[in-house]
C-alpha positions, 0 to 999 in steps of 0.5 A, a space after each residue: 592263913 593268908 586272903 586268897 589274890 584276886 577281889 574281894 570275896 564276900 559273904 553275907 549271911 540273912 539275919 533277922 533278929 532273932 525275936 519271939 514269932 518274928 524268926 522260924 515261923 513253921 518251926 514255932 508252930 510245933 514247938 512255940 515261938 520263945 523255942 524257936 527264937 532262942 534255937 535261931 538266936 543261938 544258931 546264927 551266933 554259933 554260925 557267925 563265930 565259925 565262918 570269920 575267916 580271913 579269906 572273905 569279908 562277911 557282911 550281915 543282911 539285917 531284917 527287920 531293917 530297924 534293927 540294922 543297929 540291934 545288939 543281940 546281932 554280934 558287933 564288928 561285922 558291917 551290916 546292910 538292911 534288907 528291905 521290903 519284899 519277898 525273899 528273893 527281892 530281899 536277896 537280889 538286894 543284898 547280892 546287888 549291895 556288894 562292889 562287883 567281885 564275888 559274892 554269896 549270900 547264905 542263909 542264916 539257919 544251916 546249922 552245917 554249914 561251914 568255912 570249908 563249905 563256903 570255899 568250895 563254894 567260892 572256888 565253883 565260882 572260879 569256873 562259873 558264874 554263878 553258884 547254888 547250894 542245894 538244901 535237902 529239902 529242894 531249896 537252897 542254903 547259898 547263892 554265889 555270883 562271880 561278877 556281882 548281881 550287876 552282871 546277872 539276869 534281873 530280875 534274879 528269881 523271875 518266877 521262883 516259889 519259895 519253899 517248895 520242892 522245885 525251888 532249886 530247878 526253878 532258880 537255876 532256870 532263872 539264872 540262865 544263861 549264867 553258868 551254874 555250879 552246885 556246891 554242898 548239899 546241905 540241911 536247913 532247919 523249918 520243922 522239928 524233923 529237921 532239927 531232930 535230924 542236925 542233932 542226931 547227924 
């Protein structure tokens, strides 16, 4: 398999470090913390080996940003701090650290995610600004800009709340007048319901 012509696809993928009460924090509450890091630890890892794929270069968004250089996460892929801040200003930073060219940004905790959800996603961007991966729970595992952060509205998630079931309707109000297309839609993990539902799927 040869690199799609054209700049430089990248994909970055959130990763927190995956510490005992740090990482999926509503997950923790019903099955204890030490569960949960260890599901989230093995989770990305299991992720990060899948989406290596010559067609884009994959990046790693590190928080907490001390632990840029942490070995638990898996060496030889470039790493870039989050920051301070909210979700969406942790992610308009990461999308604004890319060179202009495509980019999505996915989350780490989408145990269905995968090389070919990740080049539909890039292909939407073919025929679109931007792009949206729905989650079933009416937020979204994925982000993609086609010309970068730096040609889209700033701030990019003007009034979206996170975790609620409008999170997806109102990021695509914020990325007017962009041009949005929708990729997979795709389950996350925040609850044992969830994680029930991707072992039994």
């Amino acid at each position: 398999m040869t690199p799609d012509r054209g700049p430089r696809r990248r994909l970055v993928v959130l990763a927190k470090v995956p510490q005992a009460g740090r990482v999926k924090t509503r997950l923790a509450c019903e099955i204890g913390p030490v569960a949960a890091s260890w599901w989230y630890r093995h989770q990305l890892l299991r992720l990060l080996r899948r989406l290596r794929d010559p067609r884009w270069q994959l990046v790693l968004a590190v928080a907490p940003d001390r632990a840029v250089g942490d070995p638990a996460l898996p060496a030889g892929l470039p790493r870039i701090p989050q920051g301070q801040g909210d979700l969406g200003t942790r992610m308009e930073r990461a999308l604004a650290a890319q060179p202009p060219g495509p980019a999505l940004l996915v989350g780490g905790d989408i145990p269905g995610l995968g090389p070919a959800h990740v080049a539909r996603a890039f292909a939407l961007l073919g025929r679109h600004e931007a792009v949206l991966g729905p989650a079933e729970d009416g937020g979204f595992w994925g982000i993609g800009l086609r010309r970068g952060a730096q040609a889209a509205p700033r701030p990019l998630f003007a009034g979206v709340r996170w975790s609620v079931p409008d999170t997806l309707a109102e990021t695509r109000a914020a990325l007017a007048p962009l041009s949005v297309g929708l990729a997979d839609r795709l389950p996350d993990v925040d609850s044992l319901a969830d994680l029930r539902r991707t072992h039994s799927a």
